[in-house]
mmCIF file as gemmi writes it, N, C-alpha and C atoms, coordinates in Angstrom:
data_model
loop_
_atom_site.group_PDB
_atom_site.id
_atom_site.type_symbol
_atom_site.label_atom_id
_atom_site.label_alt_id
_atom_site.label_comp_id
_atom_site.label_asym_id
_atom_site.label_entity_id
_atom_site.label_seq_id
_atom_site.pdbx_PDB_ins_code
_atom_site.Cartn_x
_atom_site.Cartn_y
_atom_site.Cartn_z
_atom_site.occupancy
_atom_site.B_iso_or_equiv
_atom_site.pdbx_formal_charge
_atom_site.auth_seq_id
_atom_site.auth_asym_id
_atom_site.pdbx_PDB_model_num
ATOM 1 N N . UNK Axp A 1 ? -34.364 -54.325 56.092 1 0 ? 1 A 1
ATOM 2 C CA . UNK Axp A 1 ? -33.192 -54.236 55.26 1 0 ? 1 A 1
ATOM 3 C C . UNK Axp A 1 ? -32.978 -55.575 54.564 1 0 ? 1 A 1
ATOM 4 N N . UNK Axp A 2 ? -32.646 -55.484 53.08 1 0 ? 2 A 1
ATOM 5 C CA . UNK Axp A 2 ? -32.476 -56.758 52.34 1 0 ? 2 A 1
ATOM 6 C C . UNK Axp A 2 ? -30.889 -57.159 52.495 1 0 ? 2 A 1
ATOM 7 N N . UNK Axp A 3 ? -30.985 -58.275 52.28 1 0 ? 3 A 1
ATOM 8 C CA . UNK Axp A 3 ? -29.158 -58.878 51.9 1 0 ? 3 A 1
ATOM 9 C C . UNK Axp A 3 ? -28.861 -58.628 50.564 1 0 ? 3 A 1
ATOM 10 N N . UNK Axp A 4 ? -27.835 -59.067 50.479 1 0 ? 4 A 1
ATOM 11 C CA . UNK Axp A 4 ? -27.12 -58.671 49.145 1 0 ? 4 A 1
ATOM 12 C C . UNK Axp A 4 ? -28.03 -60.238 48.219 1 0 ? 4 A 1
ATOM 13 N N . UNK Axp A 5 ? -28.071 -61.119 48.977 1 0 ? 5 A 1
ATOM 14 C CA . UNK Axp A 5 ? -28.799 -61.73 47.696 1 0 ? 5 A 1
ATOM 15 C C . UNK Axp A 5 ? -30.302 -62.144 47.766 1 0 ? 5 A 1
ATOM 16 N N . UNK Axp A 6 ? -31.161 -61.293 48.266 1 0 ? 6 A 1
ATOM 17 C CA . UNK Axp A 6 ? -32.774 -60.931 48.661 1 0 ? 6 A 1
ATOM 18 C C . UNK Axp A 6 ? -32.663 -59.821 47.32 1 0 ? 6 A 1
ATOM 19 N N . UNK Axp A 7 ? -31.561 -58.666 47.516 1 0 ? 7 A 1
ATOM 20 C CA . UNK Axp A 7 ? -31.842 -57.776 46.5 1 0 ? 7 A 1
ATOM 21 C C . UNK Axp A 7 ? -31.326 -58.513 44.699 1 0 ? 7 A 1
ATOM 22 N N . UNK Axp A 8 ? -30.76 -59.403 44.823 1 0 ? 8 A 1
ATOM 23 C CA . UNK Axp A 8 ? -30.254 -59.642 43.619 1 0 ? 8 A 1
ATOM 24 C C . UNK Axp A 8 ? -31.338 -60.162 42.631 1 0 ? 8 A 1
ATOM 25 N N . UNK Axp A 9 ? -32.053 -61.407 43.903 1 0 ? 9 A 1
ATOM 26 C CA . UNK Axp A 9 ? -33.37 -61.984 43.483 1 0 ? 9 A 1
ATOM 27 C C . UNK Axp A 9 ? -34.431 -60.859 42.939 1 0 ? 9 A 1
ATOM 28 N N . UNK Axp A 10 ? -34.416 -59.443 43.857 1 0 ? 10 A 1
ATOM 29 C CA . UNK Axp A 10 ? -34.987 -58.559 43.769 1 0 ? 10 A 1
ATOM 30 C C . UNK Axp A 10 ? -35.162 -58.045 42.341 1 0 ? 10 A 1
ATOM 31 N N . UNK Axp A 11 ? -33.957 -57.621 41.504 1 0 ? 11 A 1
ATOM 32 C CA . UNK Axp A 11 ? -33.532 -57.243 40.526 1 0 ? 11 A 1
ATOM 33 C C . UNK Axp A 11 ? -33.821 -58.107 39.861 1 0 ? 11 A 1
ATOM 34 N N . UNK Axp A 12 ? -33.522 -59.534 39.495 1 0 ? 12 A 1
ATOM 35 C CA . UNK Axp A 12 ? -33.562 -59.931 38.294 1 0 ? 12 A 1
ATOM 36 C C . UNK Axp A 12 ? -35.162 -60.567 38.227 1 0 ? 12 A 1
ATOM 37 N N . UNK Axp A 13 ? -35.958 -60.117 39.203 1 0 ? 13 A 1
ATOM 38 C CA . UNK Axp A 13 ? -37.239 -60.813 38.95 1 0 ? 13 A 1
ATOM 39 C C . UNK Axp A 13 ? -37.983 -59.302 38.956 1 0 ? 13 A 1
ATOM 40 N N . UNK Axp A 14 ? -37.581 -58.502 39.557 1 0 ? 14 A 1
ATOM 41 C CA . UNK Axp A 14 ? -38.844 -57.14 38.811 1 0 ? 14 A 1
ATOM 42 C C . UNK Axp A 14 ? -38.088 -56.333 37.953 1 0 ? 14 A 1
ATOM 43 N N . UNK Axp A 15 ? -37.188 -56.02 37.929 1 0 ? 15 A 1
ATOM 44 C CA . UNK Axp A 15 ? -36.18 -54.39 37.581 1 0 ? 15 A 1
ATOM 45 C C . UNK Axp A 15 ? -35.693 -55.048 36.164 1 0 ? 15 A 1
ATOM 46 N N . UNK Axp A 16 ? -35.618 -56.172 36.347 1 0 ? 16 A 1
ATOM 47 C CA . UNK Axp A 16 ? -35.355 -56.697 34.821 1 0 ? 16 A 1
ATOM 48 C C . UNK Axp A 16 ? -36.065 -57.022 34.174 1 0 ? 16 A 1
ATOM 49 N N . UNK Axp A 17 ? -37.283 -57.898 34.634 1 0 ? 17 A 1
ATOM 50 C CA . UNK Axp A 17 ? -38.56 -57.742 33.947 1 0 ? 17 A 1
ATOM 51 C C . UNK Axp A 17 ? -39.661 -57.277 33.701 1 0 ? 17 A 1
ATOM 52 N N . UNK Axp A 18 ? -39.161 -55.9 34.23 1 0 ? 18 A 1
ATOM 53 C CA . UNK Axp A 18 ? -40.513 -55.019 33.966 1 0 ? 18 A 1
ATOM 54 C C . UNK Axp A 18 ? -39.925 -53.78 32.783 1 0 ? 18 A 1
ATOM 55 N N . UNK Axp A 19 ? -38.211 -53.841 32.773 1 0 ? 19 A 1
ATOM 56 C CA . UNK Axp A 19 ? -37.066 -53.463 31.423 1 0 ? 19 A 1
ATOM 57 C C . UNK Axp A 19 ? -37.313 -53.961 30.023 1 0 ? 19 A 1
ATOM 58 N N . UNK Axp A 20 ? -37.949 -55.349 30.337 1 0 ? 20 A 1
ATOM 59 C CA . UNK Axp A 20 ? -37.754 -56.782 29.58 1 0 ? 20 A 1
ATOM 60 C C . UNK Axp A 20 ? -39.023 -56.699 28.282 1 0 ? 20 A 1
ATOM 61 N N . UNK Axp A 21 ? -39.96 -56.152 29.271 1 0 ? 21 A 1
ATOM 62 C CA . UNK Axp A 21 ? -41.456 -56.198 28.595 1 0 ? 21 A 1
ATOM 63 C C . UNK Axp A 21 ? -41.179 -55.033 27.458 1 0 ? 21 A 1
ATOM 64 N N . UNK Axp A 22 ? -40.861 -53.435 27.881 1 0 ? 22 A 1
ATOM 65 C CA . UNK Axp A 22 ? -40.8 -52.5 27.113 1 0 ? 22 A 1
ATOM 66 C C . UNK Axp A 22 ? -39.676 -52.592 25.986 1 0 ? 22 A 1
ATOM 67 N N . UNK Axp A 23 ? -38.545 -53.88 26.479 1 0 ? 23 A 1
ATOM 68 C CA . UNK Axp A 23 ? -37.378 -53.599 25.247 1 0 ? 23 A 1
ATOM 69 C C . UNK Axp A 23 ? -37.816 -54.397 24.081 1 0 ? 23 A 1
ATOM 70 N N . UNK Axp A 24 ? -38.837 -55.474 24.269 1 0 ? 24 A 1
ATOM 71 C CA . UNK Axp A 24 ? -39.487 -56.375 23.124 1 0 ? 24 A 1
ATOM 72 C C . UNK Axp A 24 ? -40.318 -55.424 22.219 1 0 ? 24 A 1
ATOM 73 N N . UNK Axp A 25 ? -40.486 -54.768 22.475 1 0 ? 25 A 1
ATOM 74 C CA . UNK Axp A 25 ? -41.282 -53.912 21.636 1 0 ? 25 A 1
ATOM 75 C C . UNK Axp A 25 ? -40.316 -52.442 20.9 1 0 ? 25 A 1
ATOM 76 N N . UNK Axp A 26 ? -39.863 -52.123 21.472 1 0 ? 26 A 1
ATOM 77 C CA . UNK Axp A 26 ? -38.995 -51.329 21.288 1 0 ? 26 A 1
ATOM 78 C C . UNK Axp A 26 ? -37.736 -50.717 21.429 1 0 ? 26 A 1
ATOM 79 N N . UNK Axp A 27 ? -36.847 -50.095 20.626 1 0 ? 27 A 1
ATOM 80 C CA . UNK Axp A 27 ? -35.844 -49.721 20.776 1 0 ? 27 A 1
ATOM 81 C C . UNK Axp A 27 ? -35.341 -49.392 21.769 1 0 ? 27 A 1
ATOM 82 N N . UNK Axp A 28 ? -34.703 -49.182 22.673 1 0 ? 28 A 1
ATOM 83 C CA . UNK Axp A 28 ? -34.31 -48.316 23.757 1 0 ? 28 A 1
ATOM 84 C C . UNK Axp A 28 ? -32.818 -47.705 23.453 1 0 ? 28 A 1
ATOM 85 N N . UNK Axp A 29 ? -32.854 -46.352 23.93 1 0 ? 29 A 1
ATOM 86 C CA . UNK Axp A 29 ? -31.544 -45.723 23.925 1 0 ? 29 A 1
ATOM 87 C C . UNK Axp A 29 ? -30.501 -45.841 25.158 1 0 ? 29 A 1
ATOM 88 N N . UNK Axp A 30 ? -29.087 -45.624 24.473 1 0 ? 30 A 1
ATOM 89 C CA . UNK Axp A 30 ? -28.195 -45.916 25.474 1 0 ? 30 A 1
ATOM 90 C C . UNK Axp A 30 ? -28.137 -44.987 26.752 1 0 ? 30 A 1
ATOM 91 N N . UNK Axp A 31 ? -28.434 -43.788 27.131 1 0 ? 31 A 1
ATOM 92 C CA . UNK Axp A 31 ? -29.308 -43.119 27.849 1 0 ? 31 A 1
ATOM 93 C C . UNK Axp A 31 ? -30.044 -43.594 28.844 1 0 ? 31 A 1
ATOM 94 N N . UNK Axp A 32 ? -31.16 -44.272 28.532 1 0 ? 32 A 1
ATOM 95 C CA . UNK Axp A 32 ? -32.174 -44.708 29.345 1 0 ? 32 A 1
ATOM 96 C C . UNK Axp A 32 ? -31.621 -45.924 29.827 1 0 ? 32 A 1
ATOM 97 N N . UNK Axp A 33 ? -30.746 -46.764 29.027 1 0 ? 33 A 1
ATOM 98 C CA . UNK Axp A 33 ? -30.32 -48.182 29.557 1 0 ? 33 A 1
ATOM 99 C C . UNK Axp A 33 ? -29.223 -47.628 30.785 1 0 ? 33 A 1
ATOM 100 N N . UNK Axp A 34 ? -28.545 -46.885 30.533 1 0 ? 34 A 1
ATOM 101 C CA . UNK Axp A 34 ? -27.419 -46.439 30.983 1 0 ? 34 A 1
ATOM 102 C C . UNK Axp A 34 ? -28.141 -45.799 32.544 1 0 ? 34 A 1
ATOM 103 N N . UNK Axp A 35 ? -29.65 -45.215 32.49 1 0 ? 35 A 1
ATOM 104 C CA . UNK Axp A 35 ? -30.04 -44.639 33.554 1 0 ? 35 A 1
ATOM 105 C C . UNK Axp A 35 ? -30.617 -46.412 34.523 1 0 ? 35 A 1
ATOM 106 N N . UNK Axp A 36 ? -31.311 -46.536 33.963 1 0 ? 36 A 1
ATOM 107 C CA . UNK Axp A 36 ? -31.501 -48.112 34.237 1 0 ? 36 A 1
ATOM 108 C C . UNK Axp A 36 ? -30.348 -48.722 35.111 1 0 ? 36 A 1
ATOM 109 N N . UNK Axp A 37 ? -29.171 -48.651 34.465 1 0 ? 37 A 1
ATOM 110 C CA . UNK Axp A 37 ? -28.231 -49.562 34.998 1 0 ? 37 A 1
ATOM 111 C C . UNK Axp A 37 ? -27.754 -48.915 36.517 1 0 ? 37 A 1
ATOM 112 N N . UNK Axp A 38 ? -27.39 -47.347 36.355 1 0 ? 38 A 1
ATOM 113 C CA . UNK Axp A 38 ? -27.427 -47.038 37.975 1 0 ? 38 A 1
ATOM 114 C C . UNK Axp A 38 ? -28.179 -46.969 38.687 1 0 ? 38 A 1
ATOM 115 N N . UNK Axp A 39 ? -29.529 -46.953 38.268 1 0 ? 39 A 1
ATOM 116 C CA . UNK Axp A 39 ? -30.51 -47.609 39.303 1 0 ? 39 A 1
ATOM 117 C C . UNK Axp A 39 ? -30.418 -49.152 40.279 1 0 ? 39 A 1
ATOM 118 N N . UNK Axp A 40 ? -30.011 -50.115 38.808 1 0 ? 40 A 1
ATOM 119 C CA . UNK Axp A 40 ? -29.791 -51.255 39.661 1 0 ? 40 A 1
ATOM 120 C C . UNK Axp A 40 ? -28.505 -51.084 40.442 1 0 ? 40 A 1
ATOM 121 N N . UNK Axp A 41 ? -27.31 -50.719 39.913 1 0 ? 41 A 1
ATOM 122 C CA . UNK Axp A 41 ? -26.511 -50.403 40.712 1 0 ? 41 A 1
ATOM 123 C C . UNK Axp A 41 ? -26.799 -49.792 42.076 1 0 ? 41 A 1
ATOM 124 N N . UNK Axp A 42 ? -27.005 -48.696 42.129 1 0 ? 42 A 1
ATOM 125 C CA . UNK Axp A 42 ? -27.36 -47.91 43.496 1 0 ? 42 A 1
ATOM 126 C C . UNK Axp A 42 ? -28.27 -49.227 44.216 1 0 ? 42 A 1
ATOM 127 N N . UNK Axp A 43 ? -29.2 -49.535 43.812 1 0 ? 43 A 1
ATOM 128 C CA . UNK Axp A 43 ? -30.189 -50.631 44.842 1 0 ? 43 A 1
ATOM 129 C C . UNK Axp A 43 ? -29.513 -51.711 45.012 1 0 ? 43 A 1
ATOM 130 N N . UNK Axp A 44 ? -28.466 -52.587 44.218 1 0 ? 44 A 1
ATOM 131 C CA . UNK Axp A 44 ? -28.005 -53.578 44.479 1 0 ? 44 A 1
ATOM 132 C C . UNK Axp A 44 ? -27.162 -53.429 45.971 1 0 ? 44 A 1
ATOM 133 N N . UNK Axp A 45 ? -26.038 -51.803 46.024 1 0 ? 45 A 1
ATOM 134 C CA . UNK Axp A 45 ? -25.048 -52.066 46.721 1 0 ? 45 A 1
ATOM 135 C C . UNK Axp A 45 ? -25.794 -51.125 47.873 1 0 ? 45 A 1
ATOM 136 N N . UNK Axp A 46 ? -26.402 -49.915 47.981 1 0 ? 46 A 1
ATOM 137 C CA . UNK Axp A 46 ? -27.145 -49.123 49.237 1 0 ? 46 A 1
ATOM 138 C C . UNK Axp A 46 ? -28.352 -50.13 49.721 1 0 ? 46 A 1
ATOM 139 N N . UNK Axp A 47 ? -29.424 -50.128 48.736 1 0 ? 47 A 1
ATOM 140 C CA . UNK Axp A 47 ? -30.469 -50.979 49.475 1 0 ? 47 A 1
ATOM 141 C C . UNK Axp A 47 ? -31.502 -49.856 48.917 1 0 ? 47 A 1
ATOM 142 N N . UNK Axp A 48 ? -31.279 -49.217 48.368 1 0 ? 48 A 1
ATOM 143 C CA . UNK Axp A 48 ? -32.177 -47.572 48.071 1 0 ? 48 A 1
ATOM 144 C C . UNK Axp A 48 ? -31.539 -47.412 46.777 1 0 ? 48 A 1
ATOM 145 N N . UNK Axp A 49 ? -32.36 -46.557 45.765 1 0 ? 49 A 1
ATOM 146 C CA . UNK Axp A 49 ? -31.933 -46.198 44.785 1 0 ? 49 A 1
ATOM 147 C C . UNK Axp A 49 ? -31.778 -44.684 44.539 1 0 ? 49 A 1
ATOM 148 N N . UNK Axp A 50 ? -31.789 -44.375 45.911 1 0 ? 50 A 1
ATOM 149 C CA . UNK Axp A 50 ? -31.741 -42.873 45.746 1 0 ? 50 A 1
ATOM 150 C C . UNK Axp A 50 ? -29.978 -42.822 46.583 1 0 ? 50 A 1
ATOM 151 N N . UNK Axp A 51 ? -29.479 -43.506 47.262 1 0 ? 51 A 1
ATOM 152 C CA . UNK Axp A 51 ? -28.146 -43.291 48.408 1 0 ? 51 A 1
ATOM 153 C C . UNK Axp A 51 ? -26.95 -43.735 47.275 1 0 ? 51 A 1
ATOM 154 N N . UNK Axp A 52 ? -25.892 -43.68 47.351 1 0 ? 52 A 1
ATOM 155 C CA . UNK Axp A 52 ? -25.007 -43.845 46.52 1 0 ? 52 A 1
ATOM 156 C C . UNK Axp A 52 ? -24.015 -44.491 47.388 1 0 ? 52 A 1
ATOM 157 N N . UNK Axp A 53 ? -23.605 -45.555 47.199 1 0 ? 53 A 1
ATOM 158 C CA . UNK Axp A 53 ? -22.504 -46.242 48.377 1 0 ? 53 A 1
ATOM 159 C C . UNK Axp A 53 ? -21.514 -46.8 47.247 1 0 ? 53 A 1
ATOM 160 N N . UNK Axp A 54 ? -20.163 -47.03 47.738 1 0 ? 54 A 1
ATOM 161 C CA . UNK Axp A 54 ? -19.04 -47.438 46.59 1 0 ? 54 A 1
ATOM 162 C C . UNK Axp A 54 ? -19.159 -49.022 46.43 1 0 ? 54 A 1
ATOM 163 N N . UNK Axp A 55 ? -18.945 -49.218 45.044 1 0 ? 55 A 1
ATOM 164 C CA . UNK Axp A 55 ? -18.943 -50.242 44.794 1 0 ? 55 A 1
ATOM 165 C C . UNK Axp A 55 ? -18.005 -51.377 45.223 1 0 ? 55 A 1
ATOM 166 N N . UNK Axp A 56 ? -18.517 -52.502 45.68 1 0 ? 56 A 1
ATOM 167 C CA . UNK Axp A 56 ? -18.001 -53.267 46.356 1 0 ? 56 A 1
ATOM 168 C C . UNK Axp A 56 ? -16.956 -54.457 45.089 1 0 ? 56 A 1
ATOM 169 N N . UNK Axp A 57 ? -17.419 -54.547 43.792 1 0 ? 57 A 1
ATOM 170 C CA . UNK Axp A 57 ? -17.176 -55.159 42.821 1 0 ? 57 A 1
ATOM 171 C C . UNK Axp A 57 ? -17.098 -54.502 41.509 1 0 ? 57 A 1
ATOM 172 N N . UNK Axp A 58 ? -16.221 -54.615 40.876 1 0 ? 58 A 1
ATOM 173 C CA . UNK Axp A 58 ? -16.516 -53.891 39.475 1 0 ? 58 A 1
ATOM 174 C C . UNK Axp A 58 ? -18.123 -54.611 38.561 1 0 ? 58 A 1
ATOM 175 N N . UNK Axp A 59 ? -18.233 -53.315 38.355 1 0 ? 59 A 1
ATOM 176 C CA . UNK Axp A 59 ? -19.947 -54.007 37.264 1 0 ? 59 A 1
ATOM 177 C C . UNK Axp A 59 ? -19.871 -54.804 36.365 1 0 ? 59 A 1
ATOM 178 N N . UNK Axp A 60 ? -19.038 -54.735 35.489 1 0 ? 60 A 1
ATOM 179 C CA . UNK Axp A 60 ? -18.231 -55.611 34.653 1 0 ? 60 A 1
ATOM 180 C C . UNK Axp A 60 ? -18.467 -56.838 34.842 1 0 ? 60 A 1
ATOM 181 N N . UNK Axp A 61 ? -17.903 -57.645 36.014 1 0 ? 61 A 1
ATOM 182 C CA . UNK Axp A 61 ? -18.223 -58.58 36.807 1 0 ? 61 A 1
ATOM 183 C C . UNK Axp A 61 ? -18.943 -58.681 37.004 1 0 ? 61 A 1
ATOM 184 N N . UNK Axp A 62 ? -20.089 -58.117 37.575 1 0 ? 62 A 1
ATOM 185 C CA . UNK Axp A 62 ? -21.149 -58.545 37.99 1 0 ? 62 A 1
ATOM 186 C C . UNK Axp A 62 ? -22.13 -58.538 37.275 1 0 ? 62 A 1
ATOM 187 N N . UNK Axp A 63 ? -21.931 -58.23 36.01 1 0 ? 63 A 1
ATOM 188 C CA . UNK Axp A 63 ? -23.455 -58.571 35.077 1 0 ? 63 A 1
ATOM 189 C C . UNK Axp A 63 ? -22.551 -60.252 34.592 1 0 ? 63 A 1
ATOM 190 N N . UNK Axp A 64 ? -21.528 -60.201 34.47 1 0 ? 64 A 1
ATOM 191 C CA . UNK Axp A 64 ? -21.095 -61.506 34.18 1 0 ? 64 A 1
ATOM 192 C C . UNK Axp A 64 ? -22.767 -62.988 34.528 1 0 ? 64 A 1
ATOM 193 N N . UNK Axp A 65 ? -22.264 -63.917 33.215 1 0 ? 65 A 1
ATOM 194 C CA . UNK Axp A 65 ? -22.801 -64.777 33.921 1 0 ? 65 A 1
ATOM 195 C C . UNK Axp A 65 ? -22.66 -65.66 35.028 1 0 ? 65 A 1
ATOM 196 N N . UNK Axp A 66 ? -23.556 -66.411 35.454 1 0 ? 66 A 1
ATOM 197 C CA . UNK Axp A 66 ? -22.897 -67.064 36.905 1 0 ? 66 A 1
ATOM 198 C C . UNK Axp A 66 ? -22.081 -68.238 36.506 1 0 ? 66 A 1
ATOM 199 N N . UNK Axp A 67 ? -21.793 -68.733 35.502 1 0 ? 67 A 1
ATOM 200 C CA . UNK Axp A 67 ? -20.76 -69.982 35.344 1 0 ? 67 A 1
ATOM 201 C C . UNK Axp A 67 ? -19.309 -69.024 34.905 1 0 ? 67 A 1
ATOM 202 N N . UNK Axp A 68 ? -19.458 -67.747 34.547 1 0 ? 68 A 1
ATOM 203 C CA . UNK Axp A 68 ? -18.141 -66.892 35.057 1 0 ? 68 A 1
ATOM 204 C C . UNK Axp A 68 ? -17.511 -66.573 35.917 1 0 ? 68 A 1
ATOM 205 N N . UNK Axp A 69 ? -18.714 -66.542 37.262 1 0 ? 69 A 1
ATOM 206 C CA . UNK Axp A 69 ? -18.741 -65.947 38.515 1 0 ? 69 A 1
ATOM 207 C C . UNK Axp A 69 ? -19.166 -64.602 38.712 1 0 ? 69 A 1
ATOM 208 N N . UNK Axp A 70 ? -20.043 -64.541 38.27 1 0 ? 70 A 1
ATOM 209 C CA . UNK Axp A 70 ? -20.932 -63.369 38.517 1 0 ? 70 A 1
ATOM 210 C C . UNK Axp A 70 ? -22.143 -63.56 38.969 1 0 ? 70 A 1
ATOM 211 N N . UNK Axp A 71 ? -23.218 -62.035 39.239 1 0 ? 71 A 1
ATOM 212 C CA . UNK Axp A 71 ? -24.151 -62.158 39.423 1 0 ? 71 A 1
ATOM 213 C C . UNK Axp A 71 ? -25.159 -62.707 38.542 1 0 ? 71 A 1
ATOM 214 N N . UNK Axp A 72 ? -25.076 -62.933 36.771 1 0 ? 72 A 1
ATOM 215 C CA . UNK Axp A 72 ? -26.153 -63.308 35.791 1 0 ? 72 A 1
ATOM 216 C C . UNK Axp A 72 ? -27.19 -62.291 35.77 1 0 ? 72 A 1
ATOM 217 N N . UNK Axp A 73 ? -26.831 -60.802 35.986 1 0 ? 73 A 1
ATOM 218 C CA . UNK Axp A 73 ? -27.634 -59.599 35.895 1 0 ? 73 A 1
ATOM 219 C C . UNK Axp A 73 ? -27.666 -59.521 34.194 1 0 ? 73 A 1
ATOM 220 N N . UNK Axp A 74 ? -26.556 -59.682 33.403 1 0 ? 74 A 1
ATOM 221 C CA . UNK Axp A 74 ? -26.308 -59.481 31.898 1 0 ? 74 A 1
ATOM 222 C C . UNK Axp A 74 ? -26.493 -58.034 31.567 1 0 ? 74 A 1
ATOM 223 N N . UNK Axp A 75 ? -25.927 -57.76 30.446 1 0 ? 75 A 1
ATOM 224 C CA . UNK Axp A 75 ? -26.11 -56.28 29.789 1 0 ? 75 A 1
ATOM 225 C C . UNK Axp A 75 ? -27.24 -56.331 29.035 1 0 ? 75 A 1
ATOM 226 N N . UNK Axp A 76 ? -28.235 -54.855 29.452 1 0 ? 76 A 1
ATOM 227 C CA . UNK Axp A 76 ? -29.378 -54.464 29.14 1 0 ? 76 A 1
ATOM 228 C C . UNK Axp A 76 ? -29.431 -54.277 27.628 1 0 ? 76 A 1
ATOM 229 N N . UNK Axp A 77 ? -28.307 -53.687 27.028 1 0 ? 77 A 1
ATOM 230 C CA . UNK Axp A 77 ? -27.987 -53.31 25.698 1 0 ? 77 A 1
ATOM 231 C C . UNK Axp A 77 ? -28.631 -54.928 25.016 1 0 ? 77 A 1
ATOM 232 N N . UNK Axp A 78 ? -27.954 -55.739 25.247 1 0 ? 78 A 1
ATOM 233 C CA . UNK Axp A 78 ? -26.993 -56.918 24.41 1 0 ? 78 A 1
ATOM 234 C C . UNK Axp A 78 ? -29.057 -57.8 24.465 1 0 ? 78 A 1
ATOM 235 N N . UNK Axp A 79 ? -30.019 -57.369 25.829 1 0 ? 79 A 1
ATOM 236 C CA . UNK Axp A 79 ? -30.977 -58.386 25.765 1 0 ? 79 A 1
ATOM 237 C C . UNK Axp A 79 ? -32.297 -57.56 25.487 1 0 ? 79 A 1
ATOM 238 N N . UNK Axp A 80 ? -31.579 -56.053 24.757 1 0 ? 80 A 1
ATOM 239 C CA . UNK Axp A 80 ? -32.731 -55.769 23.612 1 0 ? 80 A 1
ATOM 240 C C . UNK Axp A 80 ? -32.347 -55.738 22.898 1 0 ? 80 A 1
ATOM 241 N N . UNK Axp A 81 ? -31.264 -55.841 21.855 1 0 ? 81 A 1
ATOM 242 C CA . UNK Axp A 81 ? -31.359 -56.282 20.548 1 0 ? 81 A 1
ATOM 243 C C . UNK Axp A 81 ? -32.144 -57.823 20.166 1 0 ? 81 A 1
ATOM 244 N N . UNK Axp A 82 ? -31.757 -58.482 21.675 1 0 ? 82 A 1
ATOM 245 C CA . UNK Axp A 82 ? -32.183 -59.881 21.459 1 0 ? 82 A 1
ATOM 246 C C . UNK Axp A 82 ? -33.516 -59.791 21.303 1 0 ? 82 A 1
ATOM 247 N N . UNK Axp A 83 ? -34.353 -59.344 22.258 1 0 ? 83 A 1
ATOM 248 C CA . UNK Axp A 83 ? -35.263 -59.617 21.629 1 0 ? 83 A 1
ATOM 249 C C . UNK Axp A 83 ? -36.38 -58.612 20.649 1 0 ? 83 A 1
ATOM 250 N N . UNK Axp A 84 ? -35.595 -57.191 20.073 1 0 ? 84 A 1
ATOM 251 C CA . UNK Axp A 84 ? -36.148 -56.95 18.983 1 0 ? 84 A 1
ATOM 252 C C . UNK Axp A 84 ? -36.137 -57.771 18.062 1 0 ? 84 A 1
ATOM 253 N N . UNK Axp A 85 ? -34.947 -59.111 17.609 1 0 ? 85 A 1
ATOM 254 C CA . UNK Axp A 85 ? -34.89 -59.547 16.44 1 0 ? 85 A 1
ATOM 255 C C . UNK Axp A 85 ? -35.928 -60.671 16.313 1 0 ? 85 A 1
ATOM 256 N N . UNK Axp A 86 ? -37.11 -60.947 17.178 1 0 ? 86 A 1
ATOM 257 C CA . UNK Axp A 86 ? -38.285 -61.716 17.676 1 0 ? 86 A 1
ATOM 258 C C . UNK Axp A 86 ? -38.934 -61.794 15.914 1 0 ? 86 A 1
């Protein structure tokens, strides 16, 4: 079983960059980002991405950056436009 910040490391080093590679190239819809995001959700707070456990923090917050006080997860939307405009 991971900790809450084994999985965070978790997330922002595969689940975001393996998001990261396909949004440079292409568009993505709000749909798929939106499916994306409860994935990380569900794995951040169960440990599984299949169990559904209540959120301990609003998401909001927690994509926040960390000099906000957040996790520095960021919105998926906001870092493919960024880098379509490459």
């Amino acid at each position: 079983m991971l900790s809450i910040a084994n999985r965070i490391c978790l997330i922002k080093l595969v689940l975001n960059s393996l998001s990261l590679f396909y949004m440079s190239m292409f568009l993505v819809s709000k749909g798929v980002i939106g499916s994306i995001c409860v994935i990380i959700q569900r794995f951040l707070w169960s440990g599984s991405s299949d169990t559904f456990k209540l959120c301990k923090v609003a998401w909001f917050k927690v994509i926040w950056s960390n000099s906000r006080g957040g996790l520095g997860l960021g919105l998926l939307y906001n870092k493919n436009m960024t880098l379509l405009l490459k």
